[in-house]
N, C-alpha and C positions, 0 to 999 in steps of 0.2 A: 485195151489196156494191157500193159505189157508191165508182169511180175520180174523182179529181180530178187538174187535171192536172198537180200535183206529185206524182205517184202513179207518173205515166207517167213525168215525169223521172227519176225515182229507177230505175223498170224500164228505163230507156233507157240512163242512165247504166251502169246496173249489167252493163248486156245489152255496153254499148261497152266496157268495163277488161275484162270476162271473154275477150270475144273479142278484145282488143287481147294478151290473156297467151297464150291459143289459139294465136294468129298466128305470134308470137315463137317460141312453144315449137316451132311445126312449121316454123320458117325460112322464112313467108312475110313477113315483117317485122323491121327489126333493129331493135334496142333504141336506139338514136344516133338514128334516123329519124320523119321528122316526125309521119308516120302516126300512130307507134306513140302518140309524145305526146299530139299530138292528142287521138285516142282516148280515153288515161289522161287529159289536162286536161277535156274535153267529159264524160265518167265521170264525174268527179269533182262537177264544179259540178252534175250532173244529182242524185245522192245528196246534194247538200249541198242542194239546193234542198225535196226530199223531204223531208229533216229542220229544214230550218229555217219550212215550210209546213204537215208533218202534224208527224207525233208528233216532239220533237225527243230524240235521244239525244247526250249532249254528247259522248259517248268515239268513238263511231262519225263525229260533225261532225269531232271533232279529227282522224281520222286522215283524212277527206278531206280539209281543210285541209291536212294534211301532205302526199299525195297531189298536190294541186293545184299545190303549191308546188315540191313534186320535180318535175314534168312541165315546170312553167312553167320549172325552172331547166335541165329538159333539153334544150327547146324554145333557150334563149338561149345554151346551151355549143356545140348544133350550129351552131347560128347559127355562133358567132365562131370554131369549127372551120374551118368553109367560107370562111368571110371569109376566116382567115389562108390556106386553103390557095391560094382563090382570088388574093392578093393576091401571094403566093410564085409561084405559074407566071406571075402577069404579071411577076414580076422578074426570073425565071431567063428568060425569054420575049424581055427583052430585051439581054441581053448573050449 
């Protein structure tokens, strides 16, 4: 059997969300935290690349699409968590 190397992306990806759910489940990573996203974003386009390079399965692209799009938007809520918090202690900071 001969690996190409959208074979590897797809086992890479797949190898990063498993162990990004692992992590969570055992409280070494929080589900808000960048890691975790990361992980599930990086997962994501790995499996997508898999499928849009070897065999494509449209049902399995969709839900990494879906996948990708959850991370990315959890990636930009943390974001502007920290912003507002950050932006509150400079304010209570200076009065």
């Amino acid at each position: 059997m001969t690996f190409h190397w959208h074979d590897w992306a797809g086992y890479i990806g797949v190898v990063l969300m498993l162990l990004a759910y692992l992590l969570l489940q055992a409280h070494k990573l929080r589900g808000n935290g960048l890691v975790y996203q990361l992980m599930n974003v990086l997962g994501a386009l790995g499996v997508m690349l898999s499928l849009l390079f070897g065999a494509f399965n449209a049902s399995a692209f969709f839900m990494e699409v879906a996948w990708l799009l959850i991370g990315i938007y959890g990636i930009g809520r943390s974001a502007r968590v920290r912003r507002e918090a950050r932006e509150a202690g400079h304010k209570t900071s200076l009065w």
